[in-house]
C-alpha positions, -999 to +999 in steps of 0.1 A: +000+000+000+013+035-009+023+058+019+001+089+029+000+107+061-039+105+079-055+135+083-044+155+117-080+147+131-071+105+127-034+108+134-044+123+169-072+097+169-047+070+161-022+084+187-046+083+214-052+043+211-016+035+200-008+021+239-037-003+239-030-013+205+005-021+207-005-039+243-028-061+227-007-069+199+020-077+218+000-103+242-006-121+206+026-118+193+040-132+227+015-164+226+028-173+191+063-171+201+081-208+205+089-196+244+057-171+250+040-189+274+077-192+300+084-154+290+069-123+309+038-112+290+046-077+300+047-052+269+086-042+264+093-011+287+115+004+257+087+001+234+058+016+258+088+048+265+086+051+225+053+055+223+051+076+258+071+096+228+049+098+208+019+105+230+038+133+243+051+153+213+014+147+195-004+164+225+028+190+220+016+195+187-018+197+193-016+226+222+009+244+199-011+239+169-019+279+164+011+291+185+036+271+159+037+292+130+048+322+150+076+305+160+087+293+125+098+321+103+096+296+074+060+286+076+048+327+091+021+343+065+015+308+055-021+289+048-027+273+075-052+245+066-024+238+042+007+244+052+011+248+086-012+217+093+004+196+061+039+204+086+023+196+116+010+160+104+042+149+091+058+161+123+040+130+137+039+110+114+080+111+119+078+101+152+054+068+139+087+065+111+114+073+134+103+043+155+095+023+129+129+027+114+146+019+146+129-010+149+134-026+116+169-016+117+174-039+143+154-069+130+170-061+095+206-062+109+200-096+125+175-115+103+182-151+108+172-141+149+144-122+147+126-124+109+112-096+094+100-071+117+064-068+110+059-104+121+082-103+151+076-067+164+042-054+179+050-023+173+061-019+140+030-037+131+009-017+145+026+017+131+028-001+100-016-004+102-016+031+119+002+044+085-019+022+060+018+004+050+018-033+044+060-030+048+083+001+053+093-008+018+061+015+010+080+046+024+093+068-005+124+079+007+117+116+000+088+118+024+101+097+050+131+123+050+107+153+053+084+139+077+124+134+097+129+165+094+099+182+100+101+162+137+135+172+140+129+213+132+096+213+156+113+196+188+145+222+182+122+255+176+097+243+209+127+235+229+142+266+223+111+282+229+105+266+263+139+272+272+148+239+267+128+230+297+104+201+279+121+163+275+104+147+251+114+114+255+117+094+293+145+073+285+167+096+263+179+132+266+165+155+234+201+155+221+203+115+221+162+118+201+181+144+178+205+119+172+179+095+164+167+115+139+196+113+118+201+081+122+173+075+108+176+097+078+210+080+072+194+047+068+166+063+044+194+075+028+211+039+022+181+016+021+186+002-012+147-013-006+127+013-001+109+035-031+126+067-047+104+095-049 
């Protein structure tokens, strides 16, 4: 399925049932694993502090919504049903990607472990749904690298804003999530797999 970023109305929608989602598939997941029913059945603590994440910087975006464009010279005197909302929704949709990304990476850098990483990983099966992609293969590699950025320039311009007094992420300081970023860009940038826009 192609890749296109939900409305702002069902990203935030989507957002809002992302833990109970992930929670339930993970409980499946976990009972069709070879060892599920001798492992914990609780949800991966690095996993629910991604989408903690995610939760946090879209309920950023949404109180900052009209305050936003005042703080970005590049989108001021801008339409706002167009642009500054178009920004705004692929500010979270890269922080669904930037997960999703991280994730595969790791699956995709030990495959004979884990398998591909929409059959092993609760999460990155349920971003995958949340984004209507049947594979991260779906990504053009253009988009993915604005929607990057786009979460990259927004957590700078509110951190500077807020005096840098807002983490954004519980297990990470915003430089590390920064870091993240480009990491992830980087392996847009050298996935031979995924489609050139």
């Amino acid at each position: 399925m192609p890749f296109n970023i939900p409305k702002f109305a069902d990203l935030k929608t989507a957002v809002s049932t992302l833990r109970g989602r992930y929670e339930a598939a993970h409980q499946v997941k976990n009972s069709q694993r070879f060892f599920g029913r001798w492992s914990s059945s609780a949800p991966n603590t690095d996993r629910l502090d991604d989408i903690g994440f995610i939760e946090r910087l879209t309920k950023n975006v949404e109180e900052n919504k009209f305050y936003y464009q005042r703080l970005d010279k590049e989108l001021r005197g801008r339409d706002y049903a167009r642009d500054v909302t178009g920004f705004l929704r692929e500010v979270i949709a890269g922080s669904l990607l930037l997960n999703l990304i991280k994730i595969d990476s790791t699956y995709a850098a030990h495959p004979y472990l884990y398998g591909p990483s929409k059959e092993g990983s609760a999460l990155v099966a349920t971003l995958l749904d949340m984004l209507g992609m049947s594979d991260l293969s779906d990504l053009p590699r253009d988009k993915g690298r604005e929607c990057l950025a786009a979460l990259k320039r927004y957590t700078q311009k509110i951190e500077i804003d807020m005096q840098h007094k807002i983490r954004w992420h519980s297990a990470k300081e915003n430089n590390a999530l920064h870091e993240d970023i480009d990491a992830a860009i980087r392996t847009l940038e050298s996935a031979p797999s995924l489609a050139v826009s």
